[in-house]
Backbone as XML, in Angstrom:
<?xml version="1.0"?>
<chain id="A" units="angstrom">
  <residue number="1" name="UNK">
    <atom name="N" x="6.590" y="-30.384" z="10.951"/>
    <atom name="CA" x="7.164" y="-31.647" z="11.321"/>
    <atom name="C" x="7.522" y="-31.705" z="12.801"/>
  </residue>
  <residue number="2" name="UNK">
    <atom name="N" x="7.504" y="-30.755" z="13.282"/>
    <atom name="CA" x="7.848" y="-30.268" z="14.631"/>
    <atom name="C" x="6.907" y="-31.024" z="15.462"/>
  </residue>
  <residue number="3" name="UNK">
    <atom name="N" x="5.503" y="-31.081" z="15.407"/>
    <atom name="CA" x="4.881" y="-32.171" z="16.239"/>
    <atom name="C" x="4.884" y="-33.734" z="16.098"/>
  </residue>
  <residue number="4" name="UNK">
    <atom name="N" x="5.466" y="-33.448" z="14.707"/>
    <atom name="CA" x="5.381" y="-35.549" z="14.176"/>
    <atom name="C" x="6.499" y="-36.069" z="15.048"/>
  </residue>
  <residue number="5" name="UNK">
    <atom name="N" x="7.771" y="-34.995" z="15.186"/>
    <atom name="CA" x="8.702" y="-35.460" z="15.998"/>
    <atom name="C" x="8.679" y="-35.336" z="17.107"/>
  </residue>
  <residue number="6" name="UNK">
    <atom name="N" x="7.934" y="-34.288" z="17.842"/>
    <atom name="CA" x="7.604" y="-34.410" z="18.961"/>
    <atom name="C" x="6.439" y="-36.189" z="19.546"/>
  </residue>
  <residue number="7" name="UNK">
    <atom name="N" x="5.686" y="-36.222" z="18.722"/>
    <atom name="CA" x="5.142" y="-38.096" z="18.987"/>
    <atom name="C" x="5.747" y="-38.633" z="19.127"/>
  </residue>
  <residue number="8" name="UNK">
    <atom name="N" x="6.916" y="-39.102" z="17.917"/>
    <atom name="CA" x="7.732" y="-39.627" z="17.807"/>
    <atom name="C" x="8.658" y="-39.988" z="19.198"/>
  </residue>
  <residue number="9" name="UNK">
    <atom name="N" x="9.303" y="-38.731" z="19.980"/>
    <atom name="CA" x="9.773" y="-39.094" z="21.157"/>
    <atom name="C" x="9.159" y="-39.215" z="22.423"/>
  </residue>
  <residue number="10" name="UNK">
    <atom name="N" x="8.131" y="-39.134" z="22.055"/>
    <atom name="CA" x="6.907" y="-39.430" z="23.335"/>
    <atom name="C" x="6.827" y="-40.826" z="23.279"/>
  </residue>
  <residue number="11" name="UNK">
    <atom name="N" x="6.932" y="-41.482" z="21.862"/>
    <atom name="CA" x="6.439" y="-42.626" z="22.243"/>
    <atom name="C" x="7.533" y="-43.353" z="22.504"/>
  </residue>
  <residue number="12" name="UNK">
    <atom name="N" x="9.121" y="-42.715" z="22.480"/>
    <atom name="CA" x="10.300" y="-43.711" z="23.189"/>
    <atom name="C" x="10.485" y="-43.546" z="24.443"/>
  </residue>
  <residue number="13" name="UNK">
    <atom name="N" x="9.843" y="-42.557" z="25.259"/>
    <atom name="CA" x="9.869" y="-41.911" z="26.415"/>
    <atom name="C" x="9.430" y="-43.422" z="27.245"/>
  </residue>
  <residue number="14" name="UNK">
    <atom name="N" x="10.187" y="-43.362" z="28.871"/>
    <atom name="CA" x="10.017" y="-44.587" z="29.885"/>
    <atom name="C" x="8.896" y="-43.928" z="30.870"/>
  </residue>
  <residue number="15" name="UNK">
    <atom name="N" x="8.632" y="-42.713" z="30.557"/>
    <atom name="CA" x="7.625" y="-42.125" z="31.855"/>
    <atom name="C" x="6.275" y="-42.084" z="31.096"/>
  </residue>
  <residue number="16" name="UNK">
    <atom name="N" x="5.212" y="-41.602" z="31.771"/>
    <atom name="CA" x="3.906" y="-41.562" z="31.651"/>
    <atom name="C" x="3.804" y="-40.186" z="30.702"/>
  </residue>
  <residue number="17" name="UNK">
    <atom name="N" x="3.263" y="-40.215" z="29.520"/>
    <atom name="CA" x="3.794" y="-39.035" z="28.494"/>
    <atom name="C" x="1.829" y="-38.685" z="28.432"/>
  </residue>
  <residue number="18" name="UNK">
    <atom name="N" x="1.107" y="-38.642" z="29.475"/>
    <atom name="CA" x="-0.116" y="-38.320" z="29.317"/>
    <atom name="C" x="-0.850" y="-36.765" z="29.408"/>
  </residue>
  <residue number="19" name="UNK">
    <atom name="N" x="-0.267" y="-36.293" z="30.256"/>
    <atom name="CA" x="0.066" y="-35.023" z="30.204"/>
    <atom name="C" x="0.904" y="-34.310" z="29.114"/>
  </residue>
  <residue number="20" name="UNK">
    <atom name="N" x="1.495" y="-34.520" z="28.280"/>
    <atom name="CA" x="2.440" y="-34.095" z="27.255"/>
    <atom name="C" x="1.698" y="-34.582" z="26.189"/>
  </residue>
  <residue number="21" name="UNK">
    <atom name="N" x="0.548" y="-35.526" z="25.805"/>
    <atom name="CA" x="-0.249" y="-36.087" z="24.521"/>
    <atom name="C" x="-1.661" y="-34.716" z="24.866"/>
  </residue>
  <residue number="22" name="UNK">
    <atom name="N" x="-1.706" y="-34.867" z="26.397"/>
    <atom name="CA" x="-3.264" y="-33.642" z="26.171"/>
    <atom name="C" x="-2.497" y="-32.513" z="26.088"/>
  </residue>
  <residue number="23" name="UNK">
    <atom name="N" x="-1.641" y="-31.628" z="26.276"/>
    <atom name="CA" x="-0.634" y="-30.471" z="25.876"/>
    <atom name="C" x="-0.865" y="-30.602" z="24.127"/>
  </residue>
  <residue number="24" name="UNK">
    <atom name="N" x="-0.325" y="-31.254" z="24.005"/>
    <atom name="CA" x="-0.144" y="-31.520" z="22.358"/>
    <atom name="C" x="-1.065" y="-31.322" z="21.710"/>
  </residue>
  <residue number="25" name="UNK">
    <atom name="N" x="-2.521" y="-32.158" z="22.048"/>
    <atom name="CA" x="-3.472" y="-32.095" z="21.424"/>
    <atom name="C" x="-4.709" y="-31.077" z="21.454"/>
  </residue>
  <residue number="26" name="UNK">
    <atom name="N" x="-4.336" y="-30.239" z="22.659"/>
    <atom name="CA" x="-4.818" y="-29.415" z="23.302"/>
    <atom name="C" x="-4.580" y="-27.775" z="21.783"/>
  </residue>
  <residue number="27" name="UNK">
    <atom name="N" x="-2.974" y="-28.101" z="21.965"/>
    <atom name="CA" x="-2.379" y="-26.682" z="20.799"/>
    <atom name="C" x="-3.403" y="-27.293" z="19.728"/>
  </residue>
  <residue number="28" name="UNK">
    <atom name="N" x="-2.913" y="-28.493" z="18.965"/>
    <atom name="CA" x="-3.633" y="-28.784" z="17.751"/>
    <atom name="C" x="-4.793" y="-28.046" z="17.793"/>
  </residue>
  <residue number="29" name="UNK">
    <atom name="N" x="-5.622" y="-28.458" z="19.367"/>
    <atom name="CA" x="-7.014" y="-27.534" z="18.660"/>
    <atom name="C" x="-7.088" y="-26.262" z="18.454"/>
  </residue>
  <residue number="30" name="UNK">
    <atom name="N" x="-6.491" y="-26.119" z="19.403"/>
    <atom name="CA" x="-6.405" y="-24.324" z="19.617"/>
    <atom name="C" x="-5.850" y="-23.597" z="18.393"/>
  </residue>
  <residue number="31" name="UNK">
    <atom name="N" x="-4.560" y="-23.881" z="17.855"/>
    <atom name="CA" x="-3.770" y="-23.931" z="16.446"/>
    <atom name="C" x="-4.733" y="-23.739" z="15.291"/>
  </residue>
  <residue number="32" name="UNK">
    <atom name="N" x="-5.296" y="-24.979" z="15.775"/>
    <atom name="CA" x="-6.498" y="-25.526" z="14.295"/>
    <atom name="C" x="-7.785" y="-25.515" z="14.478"/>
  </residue>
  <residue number="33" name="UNK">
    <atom name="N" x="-8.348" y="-25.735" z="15.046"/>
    <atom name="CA" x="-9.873" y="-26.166" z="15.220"/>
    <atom name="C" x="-10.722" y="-24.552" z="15.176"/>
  </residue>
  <residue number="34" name="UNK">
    <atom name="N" x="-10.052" y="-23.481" z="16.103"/>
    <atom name="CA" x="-10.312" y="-22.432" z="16.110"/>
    <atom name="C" x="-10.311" y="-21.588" z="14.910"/>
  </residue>
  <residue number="35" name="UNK">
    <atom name="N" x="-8.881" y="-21.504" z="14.127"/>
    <atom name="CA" x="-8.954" y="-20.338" z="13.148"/>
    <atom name="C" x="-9.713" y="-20.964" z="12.101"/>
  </residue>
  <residue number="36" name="UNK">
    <atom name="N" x="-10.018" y="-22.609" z="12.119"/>
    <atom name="CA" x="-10.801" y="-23.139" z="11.121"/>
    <atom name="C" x="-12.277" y="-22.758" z="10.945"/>
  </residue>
  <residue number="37" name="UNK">
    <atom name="N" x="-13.015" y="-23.086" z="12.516"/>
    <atom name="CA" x="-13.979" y="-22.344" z="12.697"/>
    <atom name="C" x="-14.527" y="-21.080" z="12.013"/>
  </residue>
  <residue number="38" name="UNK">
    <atom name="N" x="-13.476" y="-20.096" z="13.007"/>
    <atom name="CA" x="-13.659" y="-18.793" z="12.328"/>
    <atom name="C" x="-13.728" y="-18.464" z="10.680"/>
  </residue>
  <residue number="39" name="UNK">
    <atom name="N" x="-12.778" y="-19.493" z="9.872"/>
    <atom name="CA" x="-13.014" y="-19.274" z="8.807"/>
    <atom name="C" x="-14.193" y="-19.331" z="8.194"/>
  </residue>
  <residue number="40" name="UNK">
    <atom name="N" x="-15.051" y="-20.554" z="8.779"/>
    <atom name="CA" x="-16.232" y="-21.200" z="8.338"/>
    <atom name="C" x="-17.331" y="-20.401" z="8.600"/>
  </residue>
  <residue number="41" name="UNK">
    <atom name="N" x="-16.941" y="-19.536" z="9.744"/>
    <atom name="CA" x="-18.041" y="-18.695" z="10.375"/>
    <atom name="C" x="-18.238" y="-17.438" z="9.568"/>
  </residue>
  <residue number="42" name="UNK">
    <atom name="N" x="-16.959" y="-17.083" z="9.037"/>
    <atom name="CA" x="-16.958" y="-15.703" z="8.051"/>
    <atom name="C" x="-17.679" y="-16.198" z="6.776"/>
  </residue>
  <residue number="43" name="UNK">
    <atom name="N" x="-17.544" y="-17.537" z="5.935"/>
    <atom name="CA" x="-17.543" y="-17.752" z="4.920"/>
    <atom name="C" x="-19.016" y="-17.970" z="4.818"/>
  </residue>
  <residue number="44" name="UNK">
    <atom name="N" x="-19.663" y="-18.182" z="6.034"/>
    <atom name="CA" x="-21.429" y="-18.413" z="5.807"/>
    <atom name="C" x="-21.933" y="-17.416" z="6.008"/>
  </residue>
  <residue number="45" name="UNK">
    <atom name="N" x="-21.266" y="-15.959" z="6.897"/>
    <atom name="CA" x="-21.776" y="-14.463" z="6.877"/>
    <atom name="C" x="-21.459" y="-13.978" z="5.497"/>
  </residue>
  <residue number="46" name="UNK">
    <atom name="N" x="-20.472" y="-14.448" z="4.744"/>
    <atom name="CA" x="-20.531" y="-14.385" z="3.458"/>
    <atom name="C" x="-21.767" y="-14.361" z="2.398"/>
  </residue>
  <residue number="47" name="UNK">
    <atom name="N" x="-21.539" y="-16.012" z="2.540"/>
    <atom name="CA" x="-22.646" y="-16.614" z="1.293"/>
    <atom name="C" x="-24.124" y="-16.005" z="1.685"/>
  </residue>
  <residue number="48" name="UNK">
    <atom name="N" x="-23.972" y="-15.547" z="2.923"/>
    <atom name="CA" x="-25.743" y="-15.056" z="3.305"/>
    <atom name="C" x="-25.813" y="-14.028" z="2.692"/>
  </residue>
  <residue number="49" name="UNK">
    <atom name="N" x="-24.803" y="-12.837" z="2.890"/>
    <atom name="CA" x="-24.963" y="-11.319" z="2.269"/>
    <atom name="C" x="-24.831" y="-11.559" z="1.001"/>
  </residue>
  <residue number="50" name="UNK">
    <atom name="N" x="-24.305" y="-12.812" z="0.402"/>
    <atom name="CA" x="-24.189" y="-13.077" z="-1.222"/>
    <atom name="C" x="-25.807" y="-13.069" z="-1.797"/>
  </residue>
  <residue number="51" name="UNK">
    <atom name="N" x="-26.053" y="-14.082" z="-0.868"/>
    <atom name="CA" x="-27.565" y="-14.477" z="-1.524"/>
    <atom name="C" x="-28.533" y="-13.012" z="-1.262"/>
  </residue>
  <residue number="52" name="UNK">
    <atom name="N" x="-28.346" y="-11.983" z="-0.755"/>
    <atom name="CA" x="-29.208" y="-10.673" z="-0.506"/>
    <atom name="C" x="-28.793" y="-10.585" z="-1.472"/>
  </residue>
  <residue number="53" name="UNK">
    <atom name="N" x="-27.630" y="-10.162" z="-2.468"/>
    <atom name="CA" x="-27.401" y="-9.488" z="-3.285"/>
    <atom name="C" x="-28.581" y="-10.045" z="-4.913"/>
  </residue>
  <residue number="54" name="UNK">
    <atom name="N" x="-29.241" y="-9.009" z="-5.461"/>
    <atom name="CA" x="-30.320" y="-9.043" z="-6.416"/>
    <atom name="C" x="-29.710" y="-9.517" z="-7.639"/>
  </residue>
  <residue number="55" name="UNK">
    <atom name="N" x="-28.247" y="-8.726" z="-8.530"/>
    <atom name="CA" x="-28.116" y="-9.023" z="-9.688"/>
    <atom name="C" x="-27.251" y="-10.432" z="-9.970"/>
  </residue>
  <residue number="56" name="UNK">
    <atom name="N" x="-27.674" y="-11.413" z="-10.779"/>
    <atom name="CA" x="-26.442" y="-12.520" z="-10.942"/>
    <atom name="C" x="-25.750" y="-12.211" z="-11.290"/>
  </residue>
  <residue number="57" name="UNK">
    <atom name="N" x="-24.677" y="-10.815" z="-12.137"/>
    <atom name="CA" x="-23.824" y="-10.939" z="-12.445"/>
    <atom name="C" x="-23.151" y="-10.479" z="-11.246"/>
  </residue>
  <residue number="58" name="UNK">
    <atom name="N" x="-23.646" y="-9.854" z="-10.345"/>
    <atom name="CA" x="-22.879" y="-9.244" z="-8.585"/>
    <atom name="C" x="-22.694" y="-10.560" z="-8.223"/>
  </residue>
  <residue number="59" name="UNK">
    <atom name="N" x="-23.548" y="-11.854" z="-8.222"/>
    <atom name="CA" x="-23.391" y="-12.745" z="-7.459"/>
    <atom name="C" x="-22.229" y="-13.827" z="-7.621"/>
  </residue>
  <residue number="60" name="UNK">
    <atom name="N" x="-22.035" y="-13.402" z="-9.270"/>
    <atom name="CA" x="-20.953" y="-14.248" z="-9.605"/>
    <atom name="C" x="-20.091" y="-14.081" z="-9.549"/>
  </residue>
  <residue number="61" name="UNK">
    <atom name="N" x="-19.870" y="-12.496" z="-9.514"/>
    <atom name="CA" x="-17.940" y="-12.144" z="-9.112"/>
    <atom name="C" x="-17.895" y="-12.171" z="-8.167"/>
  </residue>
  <residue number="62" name="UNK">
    <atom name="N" x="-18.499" y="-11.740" z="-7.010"/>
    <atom name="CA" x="-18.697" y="-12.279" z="-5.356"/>
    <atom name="C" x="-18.297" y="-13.815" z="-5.309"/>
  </residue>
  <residue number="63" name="UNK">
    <atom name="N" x="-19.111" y="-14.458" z="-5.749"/>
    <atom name="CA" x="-18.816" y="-16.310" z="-5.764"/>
    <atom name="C" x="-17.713" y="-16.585" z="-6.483"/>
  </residue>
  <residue number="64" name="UNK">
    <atom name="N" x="-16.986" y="-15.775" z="-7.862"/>
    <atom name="CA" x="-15.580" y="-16.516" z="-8.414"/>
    <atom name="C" x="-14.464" y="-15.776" z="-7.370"/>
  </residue>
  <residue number="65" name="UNK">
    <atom name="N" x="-14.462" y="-14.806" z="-6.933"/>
    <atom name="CA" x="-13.536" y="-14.329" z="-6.011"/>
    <atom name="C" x="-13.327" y="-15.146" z="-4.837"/>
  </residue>
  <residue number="66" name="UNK">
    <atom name="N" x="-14.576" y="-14.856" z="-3.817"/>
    <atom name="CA" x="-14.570" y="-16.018" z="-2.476"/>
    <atom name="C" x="-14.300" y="-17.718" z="-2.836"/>
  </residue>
  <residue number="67" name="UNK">
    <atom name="N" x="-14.777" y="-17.915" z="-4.396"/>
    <atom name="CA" x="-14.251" y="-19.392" z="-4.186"/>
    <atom name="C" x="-12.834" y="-19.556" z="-4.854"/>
  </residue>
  <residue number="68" name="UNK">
    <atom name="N" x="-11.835" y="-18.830" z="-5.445"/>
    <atom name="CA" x="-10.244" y="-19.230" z="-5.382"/>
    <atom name="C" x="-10.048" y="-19.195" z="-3.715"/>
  </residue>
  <residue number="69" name="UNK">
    <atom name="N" x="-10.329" y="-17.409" z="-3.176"/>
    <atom name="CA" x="-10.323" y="-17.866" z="-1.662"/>
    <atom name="C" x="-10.260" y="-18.866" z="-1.419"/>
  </residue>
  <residue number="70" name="UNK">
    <atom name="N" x="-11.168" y="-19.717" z="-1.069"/>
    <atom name="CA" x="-11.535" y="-20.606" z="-0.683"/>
    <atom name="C" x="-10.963" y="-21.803" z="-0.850"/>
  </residue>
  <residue number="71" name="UNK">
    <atom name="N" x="-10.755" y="-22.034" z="-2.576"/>
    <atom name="CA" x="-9.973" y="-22.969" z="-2.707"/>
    <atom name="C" x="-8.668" y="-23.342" z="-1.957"/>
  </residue>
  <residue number="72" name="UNK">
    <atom name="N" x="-7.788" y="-22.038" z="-2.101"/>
    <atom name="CA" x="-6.411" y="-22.099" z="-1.343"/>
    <atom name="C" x="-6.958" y="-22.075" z="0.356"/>
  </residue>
  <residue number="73" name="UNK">
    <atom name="N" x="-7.375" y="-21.738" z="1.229"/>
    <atom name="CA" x="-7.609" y="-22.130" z="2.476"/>
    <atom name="C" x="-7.772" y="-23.501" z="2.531"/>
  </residue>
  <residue number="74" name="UNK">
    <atom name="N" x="-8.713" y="-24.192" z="1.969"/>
    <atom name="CA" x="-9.171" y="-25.459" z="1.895"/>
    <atom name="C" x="-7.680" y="-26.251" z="1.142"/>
  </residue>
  <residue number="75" name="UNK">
    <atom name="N" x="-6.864" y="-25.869" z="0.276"/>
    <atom name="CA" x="-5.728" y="-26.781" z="0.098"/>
    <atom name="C" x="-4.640" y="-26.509" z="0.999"/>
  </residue>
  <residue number="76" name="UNK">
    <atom name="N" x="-4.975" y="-25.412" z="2.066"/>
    <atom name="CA" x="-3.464" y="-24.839" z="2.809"/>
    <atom name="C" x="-4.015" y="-26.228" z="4.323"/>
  </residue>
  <residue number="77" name="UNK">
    <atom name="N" x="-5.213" y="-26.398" z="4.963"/>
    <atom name="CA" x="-5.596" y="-26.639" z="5.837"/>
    <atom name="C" x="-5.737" y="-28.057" z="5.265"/>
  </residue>
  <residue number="78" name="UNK">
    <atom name="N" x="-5.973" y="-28.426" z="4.165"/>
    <atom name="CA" x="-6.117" y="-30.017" z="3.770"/>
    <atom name="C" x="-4.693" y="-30.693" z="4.006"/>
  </residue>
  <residue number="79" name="UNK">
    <atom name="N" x="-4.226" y="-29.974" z="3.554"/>
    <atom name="CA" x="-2.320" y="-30.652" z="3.208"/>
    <atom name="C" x="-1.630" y="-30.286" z="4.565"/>
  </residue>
  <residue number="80" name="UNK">
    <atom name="N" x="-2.206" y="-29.776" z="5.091"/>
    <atom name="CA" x="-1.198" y="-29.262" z="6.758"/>
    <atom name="C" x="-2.271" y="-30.444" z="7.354"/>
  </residue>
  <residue number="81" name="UNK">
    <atom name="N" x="-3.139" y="-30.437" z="7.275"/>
    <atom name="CA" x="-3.517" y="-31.598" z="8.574"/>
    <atom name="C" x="-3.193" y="-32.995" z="8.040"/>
  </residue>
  <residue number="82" name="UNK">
    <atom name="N" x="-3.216" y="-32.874" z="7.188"/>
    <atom name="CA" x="-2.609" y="-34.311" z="6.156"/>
    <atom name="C" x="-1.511" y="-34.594" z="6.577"/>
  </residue>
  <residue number="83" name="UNK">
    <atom name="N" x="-0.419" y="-33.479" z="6.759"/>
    <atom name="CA" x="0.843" y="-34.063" z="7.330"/>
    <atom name="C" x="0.996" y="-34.351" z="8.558"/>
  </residue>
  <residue number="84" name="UNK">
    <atom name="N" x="-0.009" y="-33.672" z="9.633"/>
    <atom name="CA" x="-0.289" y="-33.624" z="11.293"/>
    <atom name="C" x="-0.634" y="-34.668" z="11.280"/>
  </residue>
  <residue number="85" name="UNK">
    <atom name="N" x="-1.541" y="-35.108" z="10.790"/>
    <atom name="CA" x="-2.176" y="-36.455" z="11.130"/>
    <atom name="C" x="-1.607" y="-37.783" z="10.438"/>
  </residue>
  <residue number="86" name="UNK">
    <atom name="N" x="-0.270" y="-37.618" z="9.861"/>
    <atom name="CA" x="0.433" y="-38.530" z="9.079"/>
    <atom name="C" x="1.016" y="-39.579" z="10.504"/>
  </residue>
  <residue number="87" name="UNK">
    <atom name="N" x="1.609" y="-38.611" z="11.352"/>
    <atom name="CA" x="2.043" y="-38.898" z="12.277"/>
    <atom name="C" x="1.449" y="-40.387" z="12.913"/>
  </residue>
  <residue number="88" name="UNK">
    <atom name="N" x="0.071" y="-40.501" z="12.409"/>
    <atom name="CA" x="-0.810" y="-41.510" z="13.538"/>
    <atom name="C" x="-0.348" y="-42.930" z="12.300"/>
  </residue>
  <residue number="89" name="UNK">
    <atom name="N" x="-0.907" y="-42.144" z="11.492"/>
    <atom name="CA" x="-0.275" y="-43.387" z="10.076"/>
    <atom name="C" x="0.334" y="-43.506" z="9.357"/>
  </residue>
  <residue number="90" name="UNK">
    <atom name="N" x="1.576" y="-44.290" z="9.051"/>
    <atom name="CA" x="2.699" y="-44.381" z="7.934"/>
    <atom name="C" x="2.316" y="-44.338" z="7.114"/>
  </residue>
  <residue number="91" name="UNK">
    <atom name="N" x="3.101" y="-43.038" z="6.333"/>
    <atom name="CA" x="3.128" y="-42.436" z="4.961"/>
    <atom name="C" x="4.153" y="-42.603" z="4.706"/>
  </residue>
  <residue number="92" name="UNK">
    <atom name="N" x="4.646" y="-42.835" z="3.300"/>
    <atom name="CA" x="6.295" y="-42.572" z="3.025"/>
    <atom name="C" x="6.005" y="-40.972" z="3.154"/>
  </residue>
  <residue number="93" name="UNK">
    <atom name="N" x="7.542" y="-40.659" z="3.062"/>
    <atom name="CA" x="8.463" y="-39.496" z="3.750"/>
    <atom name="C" x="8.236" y="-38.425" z="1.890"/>
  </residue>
  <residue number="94" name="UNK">
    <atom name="N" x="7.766" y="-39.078" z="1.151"/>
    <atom name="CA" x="7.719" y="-38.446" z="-0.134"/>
    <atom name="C" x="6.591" y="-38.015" z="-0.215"/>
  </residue>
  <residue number="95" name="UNK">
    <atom name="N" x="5.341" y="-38.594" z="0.680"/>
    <atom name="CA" x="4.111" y="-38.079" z="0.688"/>
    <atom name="C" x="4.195" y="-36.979" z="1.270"/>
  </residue>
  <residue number="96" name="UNK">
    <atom name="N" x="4.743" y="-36.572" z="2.704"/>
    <atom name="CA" x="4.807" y="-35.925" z="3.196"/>
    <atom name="C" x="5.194" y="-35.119" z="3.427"/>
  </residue>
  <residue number="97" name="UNK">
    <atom name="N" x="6.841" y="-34.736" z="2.136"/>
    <atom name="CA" x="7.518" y="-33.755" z="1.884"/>
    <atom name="C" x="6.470" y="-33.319" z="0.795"/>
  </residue>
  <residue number="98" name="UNK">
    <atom name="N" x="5.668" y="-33.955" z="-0.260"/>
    <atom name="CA" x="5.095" y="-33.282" z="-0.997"/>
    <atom name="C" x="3.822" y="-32.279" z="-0.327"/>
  </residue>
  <residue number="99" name="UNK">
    <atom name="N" x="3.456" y="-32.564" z="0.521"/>
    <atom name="CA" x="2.101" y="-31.811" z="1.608"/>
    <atom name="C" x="2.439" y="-30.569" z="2.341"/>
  </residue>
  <residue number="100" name="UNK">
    <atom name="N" x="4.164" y="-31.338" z="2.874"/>
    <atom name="CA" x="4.785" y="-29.598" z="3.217"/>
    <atom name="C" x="4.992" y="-29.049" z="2.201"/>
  </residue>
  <residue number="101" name="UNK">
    <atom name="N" x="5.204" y="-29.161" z="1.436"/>
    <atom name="CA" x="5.859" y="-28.185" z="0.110"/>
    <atom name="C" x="3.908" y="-27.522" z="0.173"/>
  </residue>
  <residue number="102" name="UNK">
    <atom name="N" x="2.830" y="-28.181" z="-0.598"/>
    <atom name="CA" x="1.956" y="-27.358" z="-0.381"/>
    <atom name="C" x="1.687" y="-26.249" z="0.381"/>
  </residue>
  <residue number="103" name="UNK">
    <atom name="N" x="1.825" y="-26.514" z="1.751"/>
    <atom name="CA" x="0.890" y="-25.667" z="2.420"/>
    <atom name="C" x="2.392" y="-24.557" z="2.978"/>
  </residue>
  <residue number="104" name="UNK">
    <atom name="N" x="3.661" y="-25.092" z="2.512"/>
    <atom name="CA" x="4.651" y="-24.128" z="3.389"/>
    <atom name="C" x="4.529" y="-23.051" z="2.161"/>
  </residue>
  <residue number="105" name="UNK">
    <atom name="N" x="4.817" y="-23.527" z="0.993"/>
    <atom name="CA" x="4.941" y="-22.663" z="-0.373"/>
    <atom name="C" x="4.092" y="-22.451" z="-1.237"/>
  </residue>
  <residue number="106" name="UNK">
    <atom name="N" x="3.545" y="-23.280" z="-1.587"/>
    <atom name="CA" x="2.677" y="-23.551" z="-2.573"/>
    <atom name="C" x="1.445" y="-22.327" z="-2.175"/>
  </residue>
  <residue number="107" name="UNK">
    <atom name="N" x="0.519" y="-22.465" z="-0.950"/>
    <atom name="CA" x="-0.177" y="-21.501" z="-0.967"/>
    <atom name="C" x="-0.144" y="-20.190" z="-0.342"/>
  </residue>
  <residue number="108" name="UNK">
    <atom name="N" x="0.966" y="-19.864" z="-0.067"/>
    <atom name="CA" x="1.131" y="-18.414" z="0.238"/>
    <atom name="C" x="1.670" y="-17.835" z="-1.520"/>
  </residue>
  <residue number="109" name="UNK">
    <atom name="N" x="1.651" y="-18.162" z="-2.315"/>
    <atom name="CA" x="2.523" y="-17.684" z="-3.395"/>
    <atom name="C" x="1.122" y="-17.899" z="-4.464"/>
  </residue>
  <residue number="110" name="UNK">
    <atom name="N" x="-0.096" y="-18.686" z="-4.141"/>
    <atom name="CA" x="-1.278" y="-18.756" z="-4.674"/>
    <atom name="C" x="-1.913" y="-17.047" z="-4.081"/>
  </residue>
  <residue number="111" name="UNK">
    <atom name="N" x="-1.642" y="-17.071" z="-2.662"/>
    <atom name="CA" x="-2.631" y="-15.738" z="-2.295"/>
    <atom name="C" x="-2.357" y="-14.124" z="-2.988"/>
  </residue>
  <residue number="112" name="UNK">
    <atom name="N" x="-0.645" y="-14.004" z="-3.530"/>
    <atom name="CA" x="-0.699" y="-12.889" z="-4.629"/>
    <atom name="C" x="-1.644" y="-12.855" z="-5.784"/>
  </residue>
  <residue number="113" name="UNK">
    <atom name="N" x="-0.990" y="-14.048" z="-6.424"/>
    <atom name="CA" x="-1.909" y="-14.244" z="-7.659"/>
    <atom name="C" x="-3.720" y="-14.096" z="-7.714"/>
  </residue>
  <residue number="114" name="UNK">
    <atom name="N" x="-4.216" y="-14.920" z="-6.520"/>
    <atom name="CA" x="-5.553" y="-14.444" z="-6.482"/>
    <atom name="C" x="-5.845" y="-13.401" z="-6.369"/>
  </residue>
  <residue number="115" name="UNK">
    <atom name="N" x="-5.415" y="-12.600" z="-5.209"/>
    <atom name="CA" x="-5.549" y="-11.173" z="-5.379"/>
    <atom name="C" x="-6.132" y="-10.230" z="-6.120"/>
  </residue>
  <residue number="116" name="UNK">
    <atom name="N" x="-4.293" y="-10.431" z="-7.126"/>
    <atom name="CA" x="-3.829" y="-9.456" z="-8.202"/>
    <atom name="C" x="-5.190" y="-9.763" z="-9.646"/>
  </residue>
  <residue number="117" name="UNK">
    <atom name="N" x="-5.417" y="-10.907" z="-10.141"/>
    <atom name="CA" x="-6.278" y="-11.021" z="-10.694"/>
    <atom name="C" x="-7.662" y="-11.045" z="-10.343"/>
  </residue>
  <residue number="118" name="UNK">
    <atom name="N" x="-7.733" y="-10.681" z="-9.266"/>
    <atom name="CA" x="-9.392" y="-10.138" z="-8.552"/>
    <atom name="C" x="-9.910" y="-9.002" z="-8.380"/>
  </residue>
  <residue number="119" name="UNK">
    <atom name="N" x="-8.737" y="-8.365" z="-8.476"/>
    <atom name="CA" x="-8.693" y="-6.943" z="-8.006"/>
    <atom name="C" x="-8.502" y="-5.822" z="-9.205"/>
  </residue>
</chain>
């Protein structure tokens, strides 16, 4: 919430807040755009060494493992930019406590459980 409120007083600000919107948006990418990448970049060196692999039943515990992975990255990064980008458009405040609750709790407490039953 730390950047929604940071907009927030940018946009009551009397000075030129243009320099402080490319700062801002600058972290976002860096924050986000990057470790997203990288994720995407591991997950297709993945599926490639998946598809070498000969037996379907190797291919399928390979594929049910990487895709809970997957799932929880994809709901930790859906619901966090959901709330980043709430900022541009009014959401009630119930949408948006429910999105933090996802990605603050919800999926770090998913990544034991996958684990433990993968392993």
């Amino acid at each position: 919430h730390l950047c929604r409120l940071h907009l927030t007083v940018l946009k009551l600000a009397c000075s030129d807040t243009l320099i402080n919107n490319i700062v801002v948006f600058s972290m976002i990418i860096v924050l986000g755009v990057f470790p997203l990448s990288g994720i995407l970049f591991s997950y297709s060196q993945i599926f490639s060494s998946i598809l070498r692999i000969s037996s379907d039943r190797g291919k399928y515990k390979v594929f049910s493992t990487c895709g809970s992975h997957l799932l929880v990255v994809s709901l930790f990064y859906g619901s966090s930019l959901g709330v980043y980008l709430s900022s541009v458009a009014t959401l009630s405040s119930r949408m948006t406590l429910m999105a933090s609750v996802m990605y603050t709790m919800v999926t770090p407490m998913l990544n034991p459980i996958i684990y433990t039953l993968r392993n």
